[in-house]
mmCIF file of the N, C-alpha and C atoms, coordinates in Angstrom:
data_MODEL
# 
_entry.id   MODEL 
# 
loop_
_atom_site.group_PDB 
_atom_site.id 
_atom_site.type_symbol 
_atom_site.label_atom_id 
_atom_site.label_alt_id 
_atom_site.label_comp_id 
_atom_site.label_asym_id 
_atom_site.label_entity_id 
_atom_site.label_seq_id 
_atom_site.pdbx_PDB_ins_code 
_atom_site.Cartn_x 
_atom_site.Cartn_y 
_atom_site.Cartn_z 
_atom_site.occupancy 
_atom_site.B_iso_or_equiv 
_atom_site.pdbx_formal_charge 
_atom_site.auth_seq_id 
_atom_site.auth_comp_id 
_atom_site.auth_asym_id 
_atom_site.auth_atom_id 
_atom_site.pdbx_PDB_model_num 
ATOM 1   N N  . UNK A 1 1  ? -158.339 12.448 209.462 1.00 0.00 ? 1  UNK A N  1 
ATOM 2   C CA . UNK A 1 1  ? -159.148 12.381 208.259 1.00 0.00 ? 1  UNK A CA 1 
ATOM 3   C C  . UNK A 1 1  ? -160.552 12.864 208.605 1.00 0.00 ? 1  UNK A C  1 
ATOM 4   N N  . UNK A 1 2  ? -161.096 13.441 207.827 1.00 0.00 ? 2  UNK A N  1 
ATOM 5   C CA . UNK A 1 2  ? -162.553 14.367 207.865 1.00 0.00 ? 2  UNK A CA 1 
ATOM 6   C C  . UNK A 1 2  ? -163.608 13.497 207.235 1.00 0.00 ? 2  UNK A C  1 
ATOM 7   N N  . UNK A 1 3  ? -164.578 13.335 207.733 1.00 0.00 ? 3  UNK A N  1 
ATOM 8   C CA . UNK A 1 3  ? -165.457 12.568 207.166 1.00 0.00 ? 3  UNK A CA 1 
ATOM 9   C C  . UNK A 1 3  ? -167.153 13.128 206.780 1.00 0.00 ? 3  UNK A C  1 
ATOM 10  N N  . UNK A 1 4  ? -167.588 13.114 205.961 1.00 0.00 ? 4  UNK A N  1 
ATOM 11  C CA . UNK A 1 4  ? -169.171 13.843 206.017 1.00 0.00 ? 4  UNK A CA 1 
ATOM 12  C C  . UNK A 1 4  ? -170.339 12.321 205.360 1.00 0.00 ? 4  UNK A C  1 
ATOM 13  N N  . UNK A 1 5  ? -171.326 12.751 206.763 1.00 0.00 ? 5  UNK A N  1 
ATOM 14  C CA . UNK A 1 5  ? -171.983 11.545 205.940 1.00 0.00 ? 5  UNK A CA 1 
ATOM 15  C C  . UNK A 1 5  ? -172.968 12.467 206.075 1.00 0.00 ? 5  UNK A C  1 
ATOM 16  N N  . UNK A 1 6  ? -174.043 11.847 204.883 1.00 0.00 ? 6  UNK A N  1 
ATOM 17  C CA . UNK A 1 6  ? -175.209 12.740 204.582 1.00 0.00 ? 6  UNK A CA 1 
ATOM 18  C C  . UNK A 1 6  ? -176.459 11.622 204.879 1.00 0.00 ? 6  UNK A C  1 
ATOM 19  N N  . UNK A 1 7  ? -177.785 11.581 205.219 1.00 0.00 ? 7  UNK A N  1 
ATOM 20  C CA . UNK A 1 7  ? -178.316 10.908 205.742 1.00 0.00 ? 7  UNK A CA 1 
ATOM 21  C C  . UNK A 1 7  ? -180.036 11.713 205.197 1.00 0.00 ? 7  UNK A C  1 
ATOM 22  N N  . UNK A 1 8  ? -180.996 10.583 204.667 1.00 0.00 ? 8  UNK A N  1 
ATOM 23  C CA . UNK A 1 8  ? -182.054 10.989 203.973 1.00 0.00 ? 8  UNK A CA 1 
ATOM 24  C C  . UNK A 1 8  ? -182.951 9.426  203.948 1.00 0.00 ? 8  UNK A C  1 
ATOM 25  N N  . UNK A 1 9  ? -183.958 10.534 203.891 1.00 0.00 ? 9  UNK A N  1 
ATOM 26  C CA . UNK A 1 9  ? -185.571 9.834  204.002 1.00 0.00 ? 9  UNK A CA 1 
ATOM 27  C C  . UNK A 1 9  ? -184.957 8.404  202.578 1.00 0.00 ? 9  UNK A C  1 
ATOM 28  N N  . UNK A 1 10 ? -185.398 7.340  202.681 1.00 0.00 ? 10 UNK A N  1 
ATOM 29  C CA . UNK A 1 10 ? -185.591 6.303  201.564 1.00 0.00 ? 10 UNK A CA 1 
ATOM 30  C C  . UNK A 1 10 ? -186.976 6.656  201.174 1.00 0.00 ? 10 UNK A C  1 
ATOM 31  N N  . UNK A 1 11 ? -186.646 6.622  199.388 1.00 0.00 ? 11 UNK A N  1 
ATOM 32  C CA . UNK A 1 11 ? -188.045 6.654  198.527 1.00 0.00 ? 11 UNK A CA 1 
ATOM 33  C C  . UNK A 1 11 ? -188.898 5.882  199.047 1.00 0.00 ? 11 UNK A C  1 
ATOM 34  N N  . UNK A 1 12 ? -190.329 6.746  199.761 1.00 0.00 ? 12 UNK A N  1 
ATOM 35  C CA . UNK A 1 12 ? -191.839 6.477  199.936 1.00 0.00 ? 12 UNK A CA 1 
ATOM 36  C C  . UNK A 1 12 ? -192.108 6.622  201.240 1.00 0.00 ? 12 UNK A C  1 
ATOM 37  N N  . UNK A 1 13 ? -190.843 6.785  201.873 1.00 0.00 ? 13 UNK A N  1 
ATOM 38  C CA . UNK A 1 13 ? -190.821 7.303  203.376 1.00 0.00 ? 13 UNK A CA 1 
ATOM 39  C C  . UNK A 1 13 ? -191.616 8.332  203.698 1.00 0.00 ? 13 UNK A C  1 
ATOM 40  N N  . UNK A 1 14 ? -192.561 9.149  203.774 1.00 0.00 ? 14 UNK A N  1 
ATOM 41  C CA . UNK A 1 14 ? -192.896 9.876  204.588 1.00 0.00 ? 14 UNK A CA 1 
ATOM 42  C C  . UNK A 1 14 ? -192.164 11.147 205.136 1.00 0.00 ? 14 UNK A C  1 
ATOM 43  N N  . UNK A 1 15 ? -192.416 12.351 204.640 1.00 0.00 ? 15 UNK A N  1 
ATOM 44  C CA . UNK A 1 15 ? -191.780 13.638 205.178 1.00 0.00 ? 15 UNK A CA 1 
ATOM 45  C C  . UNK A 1 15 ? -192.302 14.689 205.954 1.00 0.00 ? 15 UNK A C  1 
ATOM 46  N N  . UNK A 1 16 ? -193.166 14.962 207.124 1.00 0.00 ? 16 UNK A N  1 
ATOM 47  C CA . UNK A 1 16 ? -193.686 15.661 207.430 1.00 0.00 ? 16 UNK A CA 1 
ATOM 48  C C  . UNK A 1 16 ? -192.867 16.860 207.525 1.00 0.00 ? 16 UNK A C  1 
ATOM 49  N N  . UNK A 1 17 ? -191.780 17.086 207.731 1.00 0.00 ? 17 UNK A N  1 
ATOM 50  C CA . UNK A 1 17 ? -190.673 17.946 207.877 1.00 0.00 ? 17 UNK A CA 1 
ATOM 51  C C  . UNK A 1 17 ? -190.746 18.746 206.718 1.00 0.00 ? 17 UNK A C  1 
ATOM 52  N N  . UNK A 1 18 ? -190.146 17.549 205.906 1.00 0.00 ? 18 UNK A N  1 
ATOM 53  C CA . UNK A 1 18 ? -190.470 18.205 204.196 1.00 0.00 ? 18 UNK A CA 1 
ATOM 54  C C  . UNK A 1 18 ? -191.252 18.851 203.579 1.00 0.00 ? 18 UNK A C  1 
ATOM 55  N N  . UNK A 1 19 ? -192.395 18.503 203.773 1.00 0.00 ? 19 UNK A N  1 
ATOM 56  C CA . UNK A 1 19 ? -193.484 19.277 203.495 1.00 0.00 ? 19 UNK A CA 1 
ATOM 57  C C  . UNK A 1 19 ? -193.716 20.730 204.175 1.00 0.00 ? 19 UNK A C  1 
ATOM 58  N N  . UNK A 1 20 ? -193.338 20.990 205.615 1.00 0.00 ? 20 UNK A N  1 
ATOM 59  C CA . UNK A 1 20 ? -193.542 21.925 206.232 1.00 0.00 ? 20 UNK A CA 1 
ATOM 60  C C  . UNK A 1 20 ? -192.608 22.836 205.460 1.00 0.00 ? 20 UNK A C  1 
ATOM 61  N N  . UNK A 1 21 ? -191.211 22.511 205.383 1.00 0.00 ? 21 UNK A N  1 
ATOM 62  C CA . UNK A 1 21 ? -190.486 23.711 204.967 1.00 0.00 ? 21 UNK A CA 1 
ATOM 63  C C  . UNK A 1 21 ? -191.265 23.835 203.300 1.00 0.00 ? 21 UNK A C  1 
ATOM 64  N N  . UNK A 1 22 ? -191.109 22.759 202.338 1.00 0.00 ? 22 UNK A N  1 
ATOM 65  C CA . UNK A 1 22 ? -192.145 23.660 201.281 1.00 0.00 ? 22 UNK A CA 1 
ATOM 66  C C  . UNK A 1 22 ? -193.120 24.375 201.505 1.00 0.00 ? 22 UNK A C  1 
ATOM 67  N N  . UNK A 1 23 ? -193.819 23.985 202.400 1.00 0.00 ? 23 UNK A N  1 
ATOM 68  C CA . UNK A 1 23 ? -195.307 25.048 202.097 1.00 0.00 ? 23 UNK A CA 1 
ATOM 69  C C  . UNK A 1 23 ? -195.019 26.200 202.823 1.00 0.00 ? 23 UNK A C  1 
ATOM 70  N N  . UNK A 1 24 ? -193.323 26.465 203.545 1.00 0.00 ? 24 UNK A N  1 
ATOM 71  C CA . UNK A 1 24 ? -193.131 27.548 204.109 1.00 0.00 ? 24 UNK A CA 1 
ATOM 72  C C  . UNK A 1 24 ? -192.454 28.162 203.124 1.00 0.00 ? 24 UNK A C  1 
ATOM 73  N N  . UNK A 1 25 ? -191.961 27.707 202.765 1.00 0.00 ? 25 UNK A N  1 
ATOM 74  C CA . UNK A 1 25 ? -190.999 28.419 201.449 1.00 0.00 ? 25 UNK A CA 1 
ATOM 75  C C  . UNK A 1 25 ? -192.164 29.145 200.222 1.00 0.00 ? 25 UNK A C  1 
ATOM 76  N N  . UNK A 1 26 ? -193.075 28.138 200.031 1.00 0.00 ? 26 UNK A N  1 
ATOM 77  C CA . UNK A 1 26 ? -193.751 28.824 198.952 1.00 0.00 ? 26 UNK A CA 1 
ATOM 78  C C  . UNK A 1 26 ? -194.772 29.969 199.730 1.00 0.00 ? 26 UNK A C  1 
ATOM 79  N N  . UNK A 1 27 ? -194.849 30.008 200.730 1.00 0.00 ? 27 UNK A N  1 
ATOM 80  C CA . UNK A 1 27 ? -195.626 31.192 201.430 1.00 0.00 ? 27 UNK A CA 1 
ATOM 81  C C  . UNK A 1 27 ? -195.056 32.003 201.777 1.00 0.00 ? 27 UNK A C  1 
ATOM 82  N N  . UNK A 1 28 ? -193.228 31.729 201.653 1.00 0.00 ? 28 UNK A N  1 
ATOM 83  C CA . UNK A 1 28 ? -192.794 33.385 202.010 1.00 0.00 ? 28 UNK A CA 1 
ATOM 84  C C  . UNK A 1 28 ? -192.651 33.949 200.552 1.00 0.00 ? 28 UNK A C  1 
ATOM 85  N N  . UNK A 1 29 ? -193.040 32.939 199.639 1.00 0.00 ? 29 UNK A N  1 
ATOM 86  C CA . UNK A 1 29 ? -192.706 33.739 198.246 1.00 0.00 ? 29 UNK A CA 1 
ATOM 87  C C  . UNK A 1 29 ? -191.684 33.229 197.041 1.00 0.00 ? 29 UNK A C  1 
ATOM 88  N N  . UNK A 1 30 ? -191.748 31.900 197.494 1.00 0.00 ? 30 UNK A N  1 
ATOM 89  C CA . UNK A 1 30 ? -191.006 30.947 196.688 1.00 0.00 ? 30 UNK A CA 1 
ATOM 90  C C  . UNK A 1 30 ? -191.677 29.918 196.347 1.00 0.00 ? 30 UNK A C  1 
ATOM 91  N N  . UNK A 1 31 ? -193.045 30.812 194.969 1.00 0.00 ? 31 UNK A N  1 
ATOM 92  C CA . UNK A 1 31 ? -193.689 29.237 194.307 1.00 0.00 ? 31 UNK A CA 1 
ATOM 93  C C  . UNK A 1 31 ? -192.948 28.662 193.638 1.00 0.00 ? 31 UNK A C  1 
ATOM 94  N N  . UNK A 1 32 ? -192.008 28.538 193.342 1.00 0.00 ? 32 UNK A N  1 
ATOM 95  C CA . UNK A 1 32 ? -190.596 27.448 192.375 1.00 0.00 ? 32 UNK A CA 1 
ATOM 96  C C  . UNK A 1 32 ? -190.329 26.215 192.943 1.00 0.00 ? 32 UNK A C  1 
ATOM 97  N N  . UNK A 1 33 ? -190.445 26.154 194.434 1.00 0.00 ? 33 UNK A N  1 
ATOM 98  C CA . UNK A 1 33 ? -190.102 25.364 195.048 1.00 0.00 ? 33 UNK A CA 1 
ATOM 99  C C  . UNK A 1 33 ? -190.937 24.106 195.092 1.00 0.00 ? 33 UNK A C  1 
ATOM 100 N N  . UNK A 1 34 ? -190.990 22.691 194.500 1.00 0.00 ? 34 UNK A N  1 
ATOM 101 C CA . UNK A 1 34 ? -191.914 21.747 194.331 1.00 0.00 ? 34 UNK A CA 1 
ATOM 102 C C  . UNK A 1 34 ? -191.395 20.650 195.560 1.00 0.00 ? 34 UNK A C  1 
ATOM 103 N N  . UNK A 1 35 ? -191.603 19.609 195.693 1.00 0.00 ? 35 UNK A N  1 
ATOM 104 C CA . UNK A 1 35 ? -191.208 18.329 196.422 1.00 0.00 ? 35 UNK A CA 1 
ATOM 105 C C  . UNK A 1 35 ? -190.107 19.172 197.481 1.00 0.00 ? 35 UNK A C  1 
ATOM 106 N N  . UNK A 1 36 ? -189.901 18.751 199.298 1.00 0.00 ? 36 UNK A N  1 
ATOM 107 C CA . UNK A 1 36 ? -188.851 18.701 199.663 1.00 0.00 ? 36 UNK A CA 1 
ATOM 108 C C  . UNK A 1 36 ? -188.388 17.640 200.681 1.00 0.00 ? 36 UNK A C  1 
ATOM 109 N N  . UNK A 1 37 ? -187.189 17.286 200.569 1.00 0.00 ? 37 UNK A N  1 
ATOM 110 C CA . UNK A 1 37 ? -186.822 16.328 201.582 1.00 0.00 ? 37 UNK A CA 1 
ATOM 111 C C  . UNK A 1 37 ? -185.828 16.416 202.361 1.00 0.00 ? 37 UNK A C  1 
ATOM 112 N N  . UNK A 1 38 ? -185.750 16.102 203.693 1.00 0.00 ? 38 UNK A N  1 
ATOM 113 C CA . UNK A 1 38 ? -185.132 17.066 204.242 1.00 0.00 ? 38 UNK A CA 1 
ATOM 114 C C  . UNK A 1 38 ? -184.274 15.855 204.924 1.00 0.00 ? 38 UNK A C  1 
ATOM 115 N N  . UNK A 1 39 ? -182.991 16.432 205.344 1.00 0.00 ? 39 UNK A N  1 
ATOM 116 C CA . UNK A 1 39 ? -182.141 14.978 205.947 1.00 0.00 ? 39 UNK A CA 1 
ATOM 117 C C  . UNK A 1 39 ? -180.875 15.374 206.943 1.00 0.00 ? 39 UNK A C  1 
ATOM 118 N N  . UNK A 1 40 ? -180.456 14.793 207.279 1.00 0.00 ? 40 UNK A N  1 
ATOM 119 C CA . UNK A 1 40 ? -178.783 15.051 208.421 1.00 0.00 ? 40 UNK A CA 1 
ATOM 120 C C  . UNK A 1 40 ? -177.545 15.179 207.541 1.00 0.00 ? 40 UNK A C  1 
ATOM 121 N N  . UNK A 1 41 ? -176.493 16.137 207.808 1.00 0.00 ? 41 UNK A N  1 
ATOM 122 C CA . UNK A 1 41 ? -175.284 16.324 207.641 1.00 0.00 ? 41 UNK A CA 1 
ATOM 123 C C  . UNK A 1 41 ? -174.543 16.348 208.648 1.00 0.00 ? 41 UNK A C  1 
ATOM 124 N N  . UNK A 1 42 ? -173.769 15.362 208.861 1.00 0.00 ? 42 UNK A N  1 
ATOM 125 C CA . UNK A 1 42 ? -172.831 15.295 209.898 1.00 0.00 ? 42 UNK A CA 1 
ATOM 126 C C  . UNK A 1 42 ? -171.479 15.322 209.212 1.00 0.00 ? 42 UNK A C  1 
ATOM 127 N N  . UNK A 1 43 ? -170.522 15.762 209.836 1.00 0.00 ? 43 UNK A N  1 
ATOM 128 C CA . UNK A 1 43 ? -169.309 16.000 209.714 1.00 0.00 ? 43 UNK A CA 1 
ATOM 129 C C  . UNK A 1 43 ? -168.551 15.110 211.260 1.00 0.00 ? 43 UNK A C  1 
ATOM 130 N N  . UNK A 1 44 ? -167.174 14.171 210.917 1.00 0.00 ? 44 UNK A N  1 
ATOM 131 C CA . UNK A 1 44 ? -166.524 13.876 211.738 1.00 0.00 ? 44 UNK A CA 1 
ATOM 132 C C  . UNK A 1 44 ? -165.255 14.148 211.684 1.00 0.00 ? 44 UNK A C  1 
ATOM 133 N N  . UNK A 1 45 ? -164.058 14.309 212.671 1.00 0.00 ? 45 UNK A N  1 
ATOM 134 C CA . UNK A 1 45 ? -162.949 14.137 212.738 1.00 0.00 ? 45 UNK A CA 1 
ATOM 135 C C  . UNK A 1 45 ? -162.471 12.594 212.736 1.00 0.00 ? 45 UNK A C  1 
ATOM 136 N N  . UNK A 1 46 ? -161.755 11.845 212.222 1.00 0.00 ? 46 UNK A N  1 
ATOM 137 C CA . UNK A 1 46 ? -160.936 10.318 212.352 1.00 0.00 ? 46 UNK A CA 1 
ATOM 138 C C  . UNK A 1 46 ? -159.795 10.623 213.104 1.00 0.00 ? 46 UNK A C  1 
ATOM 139 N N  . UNK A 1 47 ? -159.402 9.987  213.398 1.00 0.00 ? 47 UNK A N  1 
ATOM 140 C CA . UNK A 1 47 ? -158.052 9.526  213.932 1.00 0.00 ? 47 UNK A CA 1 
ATOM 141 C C  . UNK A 1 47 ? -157.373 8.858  213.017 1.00 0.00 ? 47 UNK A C  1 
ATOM 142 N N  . UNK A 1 48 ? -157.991 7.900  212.339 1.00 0.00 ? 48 UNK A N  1 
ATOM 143 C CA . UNK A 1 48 ? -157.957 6.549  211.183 1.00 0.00 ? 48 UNK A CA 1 
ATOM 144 C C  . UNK A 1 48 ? -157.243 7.144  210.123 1.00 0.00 ? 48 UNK A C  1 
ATOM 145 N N  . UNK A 1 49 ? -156.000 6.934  209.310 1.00 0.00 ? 49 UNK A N  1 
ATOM 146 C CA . UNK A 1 49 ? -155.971 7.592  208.264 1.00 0.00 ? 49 UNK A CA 1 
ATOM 147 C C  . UNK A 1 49 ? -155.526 6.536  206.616 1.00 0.00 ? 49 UNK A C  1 
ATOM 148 N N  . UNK A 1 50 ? -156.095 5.123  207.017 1.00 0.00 ? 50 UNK A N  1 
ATOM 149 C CA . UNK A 1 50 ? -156.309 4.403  206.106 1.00 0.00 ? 50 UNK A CA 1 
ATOM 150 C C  . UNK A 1 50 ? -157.887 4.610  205.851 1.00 0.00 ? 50 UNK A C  1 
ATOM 151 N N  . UNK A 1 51 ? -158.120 4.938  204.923 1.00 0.00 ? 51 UNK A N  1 
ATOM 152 C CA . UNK A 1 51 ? -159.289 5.150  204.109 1.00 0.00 ? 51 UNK A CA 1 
ATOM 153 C C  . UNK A 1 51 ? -160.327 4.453  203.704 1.00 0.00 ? 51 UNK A C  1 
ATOM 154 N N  . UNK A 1 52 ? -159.915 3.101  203.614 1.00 0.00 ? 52 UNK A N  1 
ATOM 155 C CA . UNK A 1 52 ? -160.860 1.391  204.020 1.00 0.00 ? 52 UNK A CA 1 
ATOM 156 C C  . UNK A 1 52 ? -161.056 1.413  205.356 1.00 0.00 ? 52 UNK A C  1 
ATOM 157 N N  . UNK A 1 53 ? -160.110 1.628  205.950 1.00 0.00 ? 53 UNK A N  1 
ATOM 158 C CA . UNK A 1 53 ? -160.851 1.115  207.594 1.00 0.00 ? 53 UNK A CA 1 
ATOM 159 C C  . UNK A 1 53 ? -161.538 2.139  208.030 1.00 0.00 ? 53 UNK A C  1 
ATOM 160 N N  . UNK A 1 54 ? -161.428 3.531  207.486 1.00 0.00 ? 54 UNK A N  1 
ATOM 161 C CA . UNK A 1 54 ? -162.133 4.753  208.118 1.00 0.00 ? 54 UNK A CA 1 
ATOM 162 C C  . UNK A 1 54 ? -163.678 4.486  207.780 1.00 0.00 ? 54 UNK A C  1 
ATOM 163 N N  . UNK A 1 55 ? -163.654 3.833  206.075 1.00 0.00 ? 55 UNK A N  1 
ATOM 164 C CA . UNK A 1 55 ? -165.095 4.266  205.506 1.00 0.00 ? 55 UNK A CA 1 
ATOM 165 C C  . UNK A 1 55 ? -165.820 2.781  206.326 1.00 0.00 ? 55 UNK A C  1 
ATOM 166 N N  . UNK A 1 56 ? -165.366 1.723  206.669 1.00 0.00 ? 56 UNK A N  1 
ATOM 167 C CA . UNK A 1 56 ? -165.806 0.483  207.516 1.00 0.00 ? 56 UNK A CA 1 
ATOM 168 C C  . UNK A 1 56 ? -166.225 1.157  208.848 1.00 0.00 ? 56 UNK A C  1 
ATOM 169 N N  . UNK A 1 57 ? -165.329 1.425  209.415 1.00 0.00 ? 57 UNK A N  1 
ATOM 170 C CA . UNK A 1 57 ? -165.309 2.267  210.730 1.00 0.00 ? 57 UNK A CA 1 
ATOM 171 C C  . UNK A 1 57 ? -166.882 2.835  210.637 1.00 0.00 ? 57 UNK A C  1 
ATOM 172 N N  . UNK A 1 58 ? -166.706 3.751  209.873 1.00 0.00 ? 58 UNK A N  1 
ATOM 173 C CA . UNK A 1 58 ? -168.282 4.789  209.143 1.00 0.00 ? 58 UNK A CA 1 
ATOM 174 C C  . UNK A 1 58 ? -169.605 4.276  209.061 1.00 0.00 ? 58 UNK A C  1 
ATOM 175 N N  . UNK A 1 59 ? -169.302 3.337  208.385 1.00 0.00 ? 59 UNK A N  1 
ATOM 176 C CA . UNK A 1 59 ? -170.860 2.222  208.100 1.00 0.00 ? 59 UNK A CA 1 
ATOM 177 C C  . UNK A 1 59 ? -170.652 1.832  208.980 1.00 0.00 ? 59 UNK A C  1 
ATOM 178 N N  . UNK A 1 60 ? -170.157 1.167  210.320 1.00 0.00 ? 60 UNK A N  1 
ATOM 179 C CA . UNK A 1 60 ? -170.467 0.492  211.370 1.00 0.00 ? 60 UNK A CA 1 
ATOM 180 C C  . UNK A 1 60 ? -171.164 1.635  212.294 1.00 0.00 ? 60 UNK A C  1 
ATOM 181 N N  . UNK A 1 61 ? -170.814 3.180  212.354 1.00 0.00 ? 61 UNK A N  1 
ATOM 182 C CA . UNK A 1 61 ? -171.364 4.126  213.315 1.00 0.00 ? 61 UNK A CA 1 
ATOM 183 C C  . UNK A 1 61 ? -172.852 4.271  212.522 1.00 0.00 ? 61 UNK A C  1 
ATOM 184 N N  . UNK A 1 62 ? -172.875 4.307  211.219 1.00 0.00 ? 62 UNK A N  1 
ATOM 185 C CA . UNK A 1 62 ? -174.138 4.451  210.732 1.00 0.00 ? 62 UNK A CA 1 
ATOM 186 C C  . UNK A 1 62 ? -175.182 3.519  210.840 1.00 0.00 ? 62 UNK A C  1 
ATOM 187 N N  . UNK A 1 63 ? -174.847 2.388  211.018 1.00 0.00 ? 63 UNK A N  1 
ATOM 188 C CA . UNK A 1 63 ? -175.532 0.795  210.885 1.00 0.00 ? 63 UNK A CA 1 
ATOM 189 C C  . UNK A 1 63 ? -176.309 1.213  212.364 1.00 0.00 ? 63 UNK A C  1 
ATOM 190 N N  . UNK A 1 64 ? -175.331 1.654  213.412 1.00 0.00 ? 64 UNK A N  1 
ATOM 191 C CA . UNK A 1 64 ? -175.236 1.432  214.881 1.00 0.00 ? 64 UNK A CA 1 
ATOM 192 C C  . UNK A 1 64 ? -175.838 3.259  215.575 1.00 0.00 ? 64 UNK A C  1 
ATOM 193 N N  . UNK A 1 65 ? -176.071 3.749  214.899 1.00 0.00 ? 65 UNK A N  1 
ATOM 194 C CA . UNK A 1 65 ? -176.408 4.959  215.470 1.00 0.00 ? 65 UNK A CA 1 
ATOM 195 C C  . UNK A 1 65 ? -176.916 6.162  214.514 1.00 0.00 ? 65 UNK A C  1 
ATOM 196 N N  . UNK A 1 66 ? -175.984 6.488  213.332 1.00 0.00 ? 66 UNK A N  1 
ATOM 197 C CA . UNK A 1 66 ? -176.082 7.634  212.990 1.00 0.00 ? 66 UNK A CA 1 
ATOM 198 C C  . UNK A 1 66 ? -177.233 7.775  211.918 1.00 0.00 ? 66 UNK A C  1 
ATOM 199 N N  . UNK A 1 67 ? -178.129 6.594  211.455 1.00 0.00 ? 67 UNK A N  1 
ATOM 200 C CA . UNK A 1 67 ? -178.908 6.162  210.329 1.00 0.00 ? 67 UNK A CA 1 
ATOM 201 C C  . UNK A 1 67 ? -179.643 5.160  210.871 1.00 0.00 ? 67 UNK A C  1 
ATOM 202 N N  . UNK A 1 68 ? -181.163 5.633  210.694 1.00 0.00 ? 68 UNK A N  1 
ATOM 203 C CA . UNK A 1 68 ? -182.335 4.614  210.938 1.00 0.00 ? 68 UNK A CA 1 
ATOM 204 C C  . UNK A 1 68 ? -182.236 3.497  209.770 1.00 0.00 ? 68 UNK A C  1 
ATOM 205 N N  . UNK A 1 69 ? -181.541 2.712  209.495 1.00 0.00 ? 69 UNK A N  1 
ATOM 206 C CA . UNK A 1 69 ? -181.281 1.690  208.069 1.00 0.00 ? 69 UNK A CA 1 
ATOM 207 C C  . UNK A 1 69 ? -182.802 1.213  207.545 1.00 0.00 ? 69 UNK A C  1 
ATOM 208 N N  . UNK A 1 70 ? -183.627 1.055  208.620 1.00 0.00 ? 70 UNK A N  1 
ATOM 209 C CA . UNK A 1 70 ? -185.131 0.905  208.696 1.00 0.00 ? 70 UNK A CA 1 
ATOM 210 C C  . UNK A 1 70 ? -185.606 1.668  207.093 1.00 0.00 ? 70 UNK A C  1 
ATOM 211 N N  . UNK A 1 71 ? -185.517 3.041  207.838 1.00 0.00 ? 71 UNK A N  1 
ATOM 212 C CA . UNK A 1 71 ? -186.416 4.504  206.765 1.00 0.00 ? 71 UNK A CA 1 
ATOM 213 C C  . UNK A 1 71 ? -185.484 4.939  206.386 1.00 0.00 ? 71 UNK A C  1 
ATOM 214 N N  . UNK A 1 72 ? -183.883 5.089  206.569 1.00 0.00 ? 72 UNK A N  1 
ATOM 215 C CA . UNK A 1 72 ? -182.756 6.101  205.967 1.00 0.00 ? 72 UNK A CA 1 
ATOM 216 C C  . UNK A 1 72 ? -181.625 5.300  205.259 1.00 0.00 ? 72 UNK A C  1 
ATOM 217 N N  . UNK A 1 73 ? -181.306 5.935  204.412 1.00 0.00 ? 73 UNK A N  1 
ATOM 218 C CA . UNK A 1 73 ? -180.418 5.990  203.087 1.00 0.00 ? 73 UNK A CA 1 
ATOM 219 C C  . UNK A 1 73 ? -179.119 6.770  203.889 1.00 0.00 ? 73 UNK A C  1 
ATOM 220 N N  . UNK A 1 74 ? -177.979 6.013  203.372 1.00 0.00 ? 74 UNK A N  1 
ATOM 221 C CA . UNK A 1 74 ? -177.345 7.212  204.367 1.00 0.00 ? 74 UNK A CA 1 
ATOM 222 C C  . UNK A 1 74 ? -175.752 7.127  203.067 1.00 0.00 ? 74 UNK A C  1 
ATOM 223 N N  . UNK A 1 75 ? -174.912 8.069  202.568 1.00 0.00 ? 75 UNK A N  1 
ATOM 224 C CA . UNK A 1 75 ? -173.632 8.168  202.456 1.00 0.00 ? 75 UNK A CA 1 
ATOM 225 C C  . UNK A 1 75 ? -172.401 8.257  202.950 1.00 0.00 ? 75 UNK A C  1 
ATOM 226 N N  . UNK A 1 76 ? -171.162 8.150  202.678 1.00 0.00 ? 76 UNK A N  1 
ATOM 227 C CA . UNK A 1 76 ? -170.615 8.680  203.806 1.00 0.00 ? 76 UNK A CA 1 
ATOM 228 C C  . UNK A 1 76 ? -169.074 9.139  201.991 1.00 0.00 ? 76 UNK A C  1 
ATOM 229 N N  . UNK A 1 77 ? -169.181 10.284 202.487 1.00 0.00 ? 77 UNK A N  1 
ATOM 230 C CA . UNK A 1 77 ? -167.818 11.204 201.972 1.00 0.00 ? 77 UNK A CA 1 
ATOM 231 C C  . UNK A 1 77 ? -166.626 10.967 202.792 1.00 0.00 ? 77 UNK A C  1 
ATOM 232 N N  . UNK A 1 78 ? -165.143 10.478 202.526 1.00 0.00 ? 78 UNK A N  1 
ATOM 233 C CA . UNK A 1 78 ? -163.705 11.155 203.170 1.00 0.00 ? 78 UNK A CA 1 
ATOM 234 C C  . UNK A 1 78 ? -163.568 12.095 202.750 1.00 0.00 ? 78 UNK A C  1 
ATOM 235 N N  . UNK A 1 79 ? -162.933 13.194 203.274 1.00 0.00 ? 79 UNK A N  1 
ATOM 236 C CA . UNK A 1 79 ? -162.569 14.053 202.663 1.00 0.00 ? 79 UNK A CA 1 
ATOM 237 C C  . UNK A 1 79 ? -160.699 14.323 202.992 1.00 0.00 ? 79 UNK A C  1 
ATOM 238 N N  . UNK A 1 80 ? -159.894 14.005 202.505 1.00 0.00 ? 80 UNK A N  1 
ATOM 239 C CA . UNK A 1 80 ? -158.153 14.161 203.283 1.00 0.00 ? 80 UNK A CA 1 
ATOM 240 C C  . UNK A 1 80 ? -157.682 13.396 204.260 1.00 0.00 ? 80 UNK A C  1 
# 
């Protein structure tokens, strides 16, 4: 089973990142571009192919490593 978790700043957090790629974006020529926030996409392989214990499994790697729970918001997608 395939798993994608997506991982992002929590509202009021602080983006220095974010900001850099906007004010790079609008200086190569993309004033459209307002607010950005920028975050992790990870993709996993499971072994697991019950779908409760995979997405448990998931939040325990995120709790424990893959997500600052502190400053980050984190999802997690199965995908098959």
């Amino acid at each position: 089973m395939k798993a994608r978790v997506h991982v992002t700043l929590k509202n009021g957090v602080l983006d220095p990142q974010g900001k850099a790629i906007g004010h790079s974006l609008n200086r190569l020529g993309f004033p459209e571009v307002g607010d950005v926030r920028q975050g992790k996409f990870i993709e996993l392989e499971l072994a697991e192919t019950d779908a409760a214990k995979a997405r448990a499994r998931l939040d325990e790697m995120c709790r424990k490593l893959l997500a600052n729970t502190v400053i980050e918001n984190y999802s997690i997608e199965l995908v098959g």
